[in-house]
N, C-alpha and C positions, 0 to 999 in steps of 0.2 A: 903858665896859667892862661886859660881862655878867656876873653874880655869880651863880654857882650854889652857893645855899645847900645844897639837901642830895640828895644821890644816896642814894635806895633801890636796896639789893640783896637780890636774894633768894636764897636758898642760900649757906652756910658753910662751902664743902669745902675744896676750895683755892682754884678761883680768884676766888670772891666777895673772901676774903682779900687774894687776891694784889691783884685790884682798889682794895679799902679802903685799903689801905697805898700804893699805885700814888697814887691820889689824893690821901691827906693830905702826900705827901711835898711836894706842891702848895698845899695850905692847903685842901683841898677836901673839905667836911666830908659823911660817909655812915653809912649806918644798916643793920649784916647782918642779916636774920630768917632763923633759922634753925629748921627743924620739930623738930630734936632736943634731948632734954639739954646742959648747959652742959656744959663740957670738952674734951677731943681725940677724934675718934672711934675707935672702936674695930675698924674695918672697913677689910679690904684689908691684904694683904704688904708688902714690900718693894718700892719704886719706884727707877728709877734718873732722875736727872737729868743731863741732857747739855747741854751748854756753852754754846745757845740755849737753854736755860731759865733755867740759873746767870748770865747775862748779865741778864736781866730780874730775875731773884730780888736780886743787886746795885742795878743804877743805877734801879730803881723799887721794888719789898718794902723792900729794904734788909737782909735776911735773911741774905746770902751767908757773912758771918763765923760767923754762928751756925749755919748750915748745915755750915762747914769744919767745929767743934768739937764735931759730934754726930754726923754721918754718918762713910762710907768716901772718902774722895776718892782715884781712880785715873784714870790715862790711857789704857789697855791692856789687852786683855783673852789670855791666852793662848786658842789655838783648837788641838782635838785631834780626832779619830773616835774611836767608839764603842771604838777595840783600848787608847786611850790613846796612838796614835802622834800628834806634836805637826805640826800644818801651818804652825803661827808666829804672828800677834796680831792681834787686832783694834787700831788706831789710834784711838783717840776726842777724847782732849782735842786745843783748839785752840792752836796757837804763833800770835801776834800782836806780834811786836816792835817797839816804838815808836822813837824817834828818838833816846833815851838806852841804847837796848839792853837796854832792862824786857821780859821777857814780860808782855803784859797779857790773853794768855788764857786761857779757862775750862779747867777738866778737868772731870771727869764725877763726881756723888757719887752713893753708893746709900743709901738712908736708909728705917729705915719710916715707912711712909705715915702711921701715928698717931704718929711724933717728929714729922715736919714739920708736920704740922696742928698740935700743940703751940707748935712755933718761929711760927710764924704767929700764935696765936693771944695766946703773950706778948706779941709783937711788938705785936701790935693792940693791950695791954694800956697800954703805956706810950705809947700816940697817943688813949686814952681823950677826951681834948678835941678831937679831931677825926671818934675812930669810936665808935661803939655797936655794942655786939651783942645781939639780942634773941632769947632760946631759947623752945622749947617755940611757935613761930609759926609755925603752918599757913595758906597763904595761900587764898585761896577766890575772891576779886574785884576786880579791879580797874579803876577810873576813871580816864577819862582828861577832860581840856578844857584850852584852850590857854594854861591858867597854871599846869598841874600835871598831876599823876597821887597818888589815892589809894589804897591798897593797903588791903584788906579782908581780917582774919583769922579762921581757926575761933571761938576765944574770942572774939569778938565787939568787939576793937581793932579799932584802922585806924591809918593810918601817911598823911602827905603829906610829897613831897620833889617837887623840880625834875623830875625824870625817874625810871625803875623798869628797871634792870637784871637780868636772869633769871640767875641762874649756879644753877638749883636741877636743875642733872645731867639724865641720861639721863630722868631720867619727868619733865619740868618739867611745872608748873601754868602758869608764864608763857608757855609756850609754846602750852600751848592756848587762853591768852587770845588771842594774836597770831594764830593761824591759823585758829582755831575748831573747825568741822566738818572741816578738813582736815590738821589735826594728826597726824601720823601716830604711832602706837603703836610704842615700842621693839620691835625683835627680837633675840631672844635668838638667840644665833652657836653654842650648843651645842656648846660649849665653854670650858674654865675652868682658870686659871693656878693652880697647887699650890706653894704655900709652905710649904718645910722648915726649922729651925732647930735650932742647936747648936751646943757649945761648938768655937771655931776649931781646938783643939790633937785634935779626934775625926778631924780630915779627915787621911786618910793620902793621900801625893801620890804618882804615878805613878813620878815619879823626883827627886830634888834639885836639880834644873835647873830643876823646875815653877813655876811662878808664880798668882798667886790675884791677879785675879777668874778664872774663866775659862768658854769655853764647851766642850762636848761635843756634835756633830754625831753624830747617831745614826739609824737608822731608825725608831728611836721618836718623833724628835724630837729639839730640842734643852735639854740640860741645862746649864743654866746652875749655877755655884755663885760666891757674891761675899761677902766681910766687909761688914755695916752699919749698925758702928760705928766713930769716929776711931777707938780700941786695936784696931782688929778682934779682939778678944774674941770676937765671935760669929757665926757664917757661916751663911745663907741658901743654900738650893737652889733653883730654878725648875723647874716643866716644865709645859707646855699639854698637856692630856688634852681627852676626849670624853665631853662631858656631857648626854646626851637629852635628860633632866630639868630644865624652869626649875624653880628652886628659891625660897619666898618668905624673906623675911630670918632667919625662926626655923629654918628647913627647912636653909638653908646653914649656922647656927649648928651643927647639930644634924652635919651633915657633917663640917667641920673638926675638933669636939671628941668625936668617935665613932670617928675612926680609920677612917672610911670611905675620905677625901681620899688619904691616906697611903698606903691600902691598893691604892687604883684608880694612883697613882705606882707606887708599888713591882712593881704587876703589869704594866705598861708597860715600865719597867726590869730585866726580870728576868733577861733574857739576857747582861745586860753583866757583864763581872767585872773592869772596868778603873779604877783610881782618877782621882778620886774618888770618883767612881759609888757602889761598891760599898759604902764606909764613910758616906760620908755618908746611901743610904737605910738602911743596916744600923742604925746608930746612932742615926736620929731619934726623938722624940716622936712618936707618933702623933697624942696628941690637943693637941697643940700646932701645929697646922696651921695658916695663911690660904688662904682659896681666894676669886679674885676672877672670877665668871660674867659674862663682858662680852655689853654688850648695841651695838647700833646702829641709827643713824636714818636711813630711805633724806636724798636733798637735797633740801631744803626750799628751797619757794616764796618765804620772805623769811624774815626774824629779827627783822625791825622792826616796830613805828608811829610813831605821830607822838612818842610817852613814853616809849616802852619798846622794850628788845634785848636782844637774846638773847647769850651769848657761851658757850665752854668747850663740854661735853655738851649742852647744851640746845638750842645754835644746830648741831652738826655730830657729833654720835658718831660716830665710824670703825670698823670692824672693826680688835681689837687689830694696834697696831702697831711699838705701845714709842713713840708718841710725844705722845699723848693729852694728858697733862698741861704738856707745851712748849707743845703750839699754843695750849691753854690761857691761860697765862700772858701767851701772844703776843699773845691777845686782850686782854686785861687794859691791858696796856703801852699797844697801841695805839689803845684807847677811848681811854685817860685823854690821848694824845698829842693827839688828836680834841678832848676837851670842852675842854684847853688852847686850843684854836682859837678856841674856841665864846666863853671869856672875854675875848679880844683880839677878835673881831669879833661885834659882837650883834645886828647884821643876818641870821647866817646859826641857821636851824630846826633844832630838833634830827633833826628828817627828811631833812632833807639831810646832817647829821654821821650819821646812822646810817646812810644807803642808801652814802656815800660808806665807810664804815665795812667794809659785806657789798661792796660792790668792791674794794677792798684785799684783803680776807680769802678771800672764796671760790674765786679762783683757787689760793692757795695751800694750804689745805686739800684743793682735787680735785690738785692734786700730792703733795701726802703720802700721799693715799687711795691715788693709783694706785704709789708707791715701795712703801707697806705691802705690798701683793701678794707679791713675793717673800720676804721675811722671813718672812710668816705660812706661806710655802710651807716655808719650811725647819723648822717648827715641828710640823708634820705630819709621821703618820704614813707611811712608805712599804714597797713591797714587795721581795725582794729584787734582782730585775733594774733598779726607777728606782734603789734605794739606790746599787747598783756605777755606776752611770752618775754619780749625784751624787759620790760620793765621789772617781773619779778626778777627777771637773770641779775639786771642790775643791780636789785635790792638784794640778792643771795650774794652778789659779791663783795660787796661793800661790807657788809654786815658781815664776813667771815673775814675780811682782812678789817676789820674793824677800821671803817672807815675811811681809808685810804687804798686811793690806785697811786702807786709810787712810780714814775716814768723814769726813776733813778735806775731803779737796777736795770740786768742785763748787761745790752751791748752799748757801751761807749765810744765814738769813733773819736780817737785824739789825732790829730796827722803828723804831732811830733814822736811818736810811737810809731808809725809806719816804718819797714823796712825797707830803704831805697837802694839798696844794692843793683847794679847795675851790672 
């Protein structure tokens, strides 16, 4: 049997994480380098997780309890137009009834994105004999030969492990080890998701029937407003604007706690006078803002070599879809399902587990790329004659599936169901 001592990862966002924990649940001892300070980061809104990720985040993280007792967990989202007149729900969480009559499916939580880095990062705390974390480690270099790979840092460390996993997001270094000169440079999508917050009991609701999470289809776009926290205590707004300007990490700091972000929302929203809407931008913090400027990567030529792969932002960034951080995870789950392979059969190269690896994976990602399309459409602006045109589409649909868009059916991606034949 093949014994893999130790898996280098590089980048600590979430799914370096989600991977580390994926592994030790296995006995499979790994090392995070992270470029930033110690702690949870400080960067990016509120994330929603949906039922293929809550799945993985269980039966590999192991997070999923601690995820119920910090975030929102809902099934439903009410859906209304821009006047506040209601069209009926969105359907999210899944039903899975077993053979005693248990639901064993996931619902959806919304959580921010620095609680979950948090929950991850205790998590990794109490597997300390299995994971490392190492902060402040910019990586610069890395060796490979066929009994390793070592990882080469600014400060002038080095690191060796079995293999060297990239999860270091949209700008990777590991990725420009893998591709070289053909590495292609992020693009920014010139535009950026605006996160509002405030106390839940501010939000005035259209009428006593209403329900929270919910969304708002508008010409502006769509507004989103969700609790996320377990007490919902505290409610978040959403809405994608139009941003020219790439902005560098101090530049968008400078944004959010200026009142600018808030400002460029609020004048998007200005025509609406329908609740939510209304109270929620009326009532916020200005300089209490998140704004996350999403970037993406055309598809790359591979993710691999003979040591090292790419997974998460680094091997695939999408144009915003809402489901970036799933696929994520997805990777995560089904590396770690892969190198399980790799220690029952020690005839087979980690070259062959990672090409077998982007087979599995890349199909599935250009099906998500191409679903995203429509969503990202409805998140845009429009004029008033596409608006009347959308708006009736949506009441004809609603109204024929009586009231429900159900995101249950179709395709569900489970990665304990994949075929890893080798």
């Amino acid at each position: 049997m093949a014994v893999i001592n130790r898996v280098l990862i590089i980048g600590g966002g979430l799914s370096g994480p989600c991977l580390s924990l994926s592994l030790a649940k296995y006995g499979i001892k790994s090392t995070i380098f992270e470029i930033r300070d110690k702690g949870p980061s400080e960067s990016g809104g509120s994330i929603s997780l949906g039922p293929d990720a809550l799945r993985i985040l269980d039966k590999y993280a192991g997070i999923y309890d601690k995820l119920k007792e910090t975030g929102f967990t809902y099934t439903k989202m009410t859906v209304c137009t821009e006047d506040g007149c209601k069209l009926g729900h969105v359907q999210i969480g899944q039903q899975s009834i077993n053979e005693k009559g248990i639901d064993e499916g996931y619902p959806a939580i919304r959580i921010l994105r620095t609680k979950l880095h948090e929950v991850f990062l205790n998590t990794i705390e109490e597997q300390k004999h299995l994971i490392d974390i190492q902060n402040n480690k910019s990586i610069i270099r890395i060796e490979e030969s066929d009994n390793g790979v070592i990882a080469h840092f600014k400060d002038g460390s080095t690191a060796e492990g079995d293999i060297l996993i990239g999860s270091d997001g949209i700008h990777s270094k590991v990725r420009e080890h893998i591709l070289g000169s053909k590495a292609p440079k992020p693009i920014f999508t010139k535009t950026c998701v605006v996160n509002g917050f405030l106390p839940f009991n501010v939000a005035k609701k259209p009428n006593e029937e209403f329900e929270f999470p919910s969304f708002n289809f508008t010409p502006s776009g769509i507004f989103m407003s969700i609790p996320i926290d377990s007490q919902s205590k505290t409610l978040s707004w959403g809405i994608t604007t139009s941003l020219d300007t790439e902005l560098n990490r101090e530049e968008l700091n400078e944004f959010e706690i200026s009142g600018r972000a808030i400002k460029l929302a609020k004048e998007d929203f200005k025509d609406y006078d329908s609740e939510p809407i209304r109270s929620l931008l009326g009532n916020v913090d200005e300089t209490k803002a998140k704004v996350w400027a999403p970037y993406y990567i055309p598809t790359l030529e591979t993710w691999h070599t003979s040591r090292t792969c790419l997974i998460g932002d680094a091997a695939h960034a999408l144009p915003p879809n809402g489901q970036g951080t799933s696929v994520a995870f997805q990777d995560a789950a089904l590396l770690t399902r892969l190198l399980l392979v790799k220690q029952n059969k020690d005839e087979i190269q980690y070259n062959d587990l990672f090409e077998k690896f982007e087979q599995l994976r890349k199909p599935e990602i250009k099906r998500i790329a191409g679903n995203g399309k429509p969503t990202q459409a409805l998140k845009t602006k429009t004029g008033p004659w596409i608006w009347y045109l959308k708006k009736w589409a949506f009441w004809g649909y609603f109204t024929w599936n009586r009231g429900v868009l159900n995101m249950n059916k179709g395709h569900v991606y489970d990665v304990d169901k994949v075929d890893l034949e080798l």
